[in-house]
C-alpha positions in Angstrom: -20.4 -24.1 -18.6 -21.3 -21.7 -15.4 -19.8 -18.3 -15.3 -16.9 -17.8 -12.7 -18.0 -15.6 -10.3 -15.9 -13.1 -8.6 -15.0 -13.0 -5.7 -17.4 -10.3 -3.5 -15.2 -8.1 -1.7 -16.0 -6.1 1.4 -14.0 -3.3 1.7 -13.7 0.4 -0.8 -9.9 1.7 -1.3 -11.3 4.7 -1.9 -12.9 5.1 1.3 -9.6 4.2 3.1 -7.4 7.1 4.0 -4.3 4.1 2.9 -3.2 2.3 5.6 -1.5 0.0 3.7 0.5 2.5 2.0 1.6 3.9 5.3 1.8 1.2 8.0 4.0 -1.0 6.5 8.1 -0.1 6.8 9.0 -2.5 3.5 7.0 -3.1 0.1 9.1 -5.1 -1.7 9.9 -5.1 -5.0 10.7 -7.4 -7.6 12.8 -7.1 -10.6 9.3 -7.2 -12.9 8.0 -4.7 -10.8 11.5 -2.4 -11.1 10.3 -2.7 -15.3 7.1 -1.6 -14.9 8.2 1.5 -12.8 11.1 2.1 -16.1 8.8 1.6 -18.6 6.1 3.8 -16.7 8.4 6.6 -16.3 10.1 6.3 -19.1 13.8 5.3 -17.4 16.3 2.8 -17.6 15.8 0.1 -14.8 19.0 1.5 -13.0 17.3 4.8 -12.5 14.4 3.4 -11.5 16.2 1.1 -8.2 17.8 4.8 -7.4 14.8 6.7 -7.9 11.8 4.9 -6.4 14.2 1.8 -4.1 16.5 1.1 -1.8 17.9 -2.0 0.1 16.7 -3.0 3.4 18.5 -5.8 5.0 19.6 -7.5 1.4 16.0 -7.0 0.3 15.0 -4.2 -2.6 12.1 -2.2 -1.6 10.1 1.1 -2.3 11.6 4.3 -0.5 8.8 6.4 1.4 8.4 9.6 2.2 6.6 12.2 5.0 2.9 11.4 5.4 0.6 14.1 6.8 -1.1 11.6 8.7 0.8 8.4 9.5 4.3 10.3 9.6 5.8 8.2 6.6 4.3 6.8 3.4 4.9 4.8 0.1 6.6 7.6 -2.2 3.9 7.2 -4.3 1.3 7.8 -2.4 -0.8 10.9 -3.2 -1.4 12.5 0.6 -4.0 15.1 -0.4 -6.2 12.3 -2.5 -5.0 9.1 -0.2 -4.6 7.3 -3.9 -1.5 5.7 -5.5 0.0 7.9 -8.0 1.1 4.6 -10.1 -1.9 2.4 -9.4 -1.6 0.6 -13.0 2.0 0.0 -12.3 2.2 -0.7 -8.8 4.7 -3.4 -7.8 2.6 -6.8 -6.6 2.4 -7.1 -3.4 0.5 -3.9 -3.7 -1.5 -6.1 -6.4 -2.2 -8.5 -4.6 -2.9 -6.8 -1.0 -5.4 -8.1 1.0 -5.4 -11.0 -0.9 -8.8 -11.8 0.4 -12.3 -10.9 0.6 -11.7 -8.7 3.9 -9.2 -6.1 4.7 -8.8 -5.8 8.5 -7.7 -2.2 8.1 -11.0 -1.3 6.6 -12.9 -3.3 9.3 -11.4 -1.2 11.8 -12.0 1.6 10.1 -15.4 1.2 9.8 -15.8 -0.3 13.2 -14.3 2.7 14.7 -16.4 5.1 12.6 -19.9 3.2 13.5 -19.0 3.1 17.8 -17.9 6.9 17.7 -20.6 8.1 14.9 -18.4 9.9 13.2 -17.7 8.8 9.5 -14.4 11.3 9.6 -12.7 9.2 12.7 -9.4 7.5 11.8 -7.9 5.6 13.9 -4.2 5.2 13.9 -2.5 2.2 13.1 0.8 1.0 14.2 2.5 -2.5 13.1 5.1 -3.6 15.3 6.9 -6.7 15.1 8.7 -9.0 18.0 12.1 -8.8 18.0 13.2 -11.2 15.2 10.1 -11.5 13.6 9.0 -10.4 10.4 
């Protein structure tokens, strides 16, 4: 029987300064991901929704907080090391983000370092949806 190969990725989270933690307004959370943020700090699940969520438009998702570089970030977001603080834990769509081989935010990133020569450029990032669409 062959081996499964995995699936080659082409991007390094630990060369990114975390645009995904930072771009996007809402990271939802789900009530499996509200356990493994109790059990991980050792809290009931009701302290954990008032500690780490709030509700956006009916939907349960992870507060944030001031960002050095993008102005607001996931809470748990480390801003001197650009690393997630609960990386073991983290809720899934952080999981399963990008979900594919390529992760645009890293292509730019390395597209904009390559045309300016300069491997500390980082371009800012913005998402911005049409009105009604999400």
């Amino acid at each position: 029987m062959p081996a499964i190969e995995a699936q080659r990725s082409y991007y390094n989270c630990s060369k990114c300064p975390a645009y995904c933690c930072s771009v996007y307004e809402r990271v939802q959370v789900t009530k499996r991901d509200i356990q493994r943020l109790a059990r991980h700090f050792n809290v009931d699940e009701g302290m954990a929704v008032k500690r780490f969520t709030k509700t956006y438009n009916g939907e349960r998702i992870l507060r944030q907080k001031a960002d050095p570089i993008f102005g607001k970030a996931c809470t748990f977001l480390n801003p001197a090391t650009r690393q997630c603080t609960i990386y073991d834990v983290r809720p899934r769509a952080c999981r399963d983000f990008p979900n594919r081989a390529r992760c645009a935010y890293y292509d730019l990133l390395q597209f904009e370092r390559s045309q300016q020569g300069d491997d500390t450029v980082l371009p800012l990032v913005q998402i911005t949806f049409r009105n009604g669409d999400k």
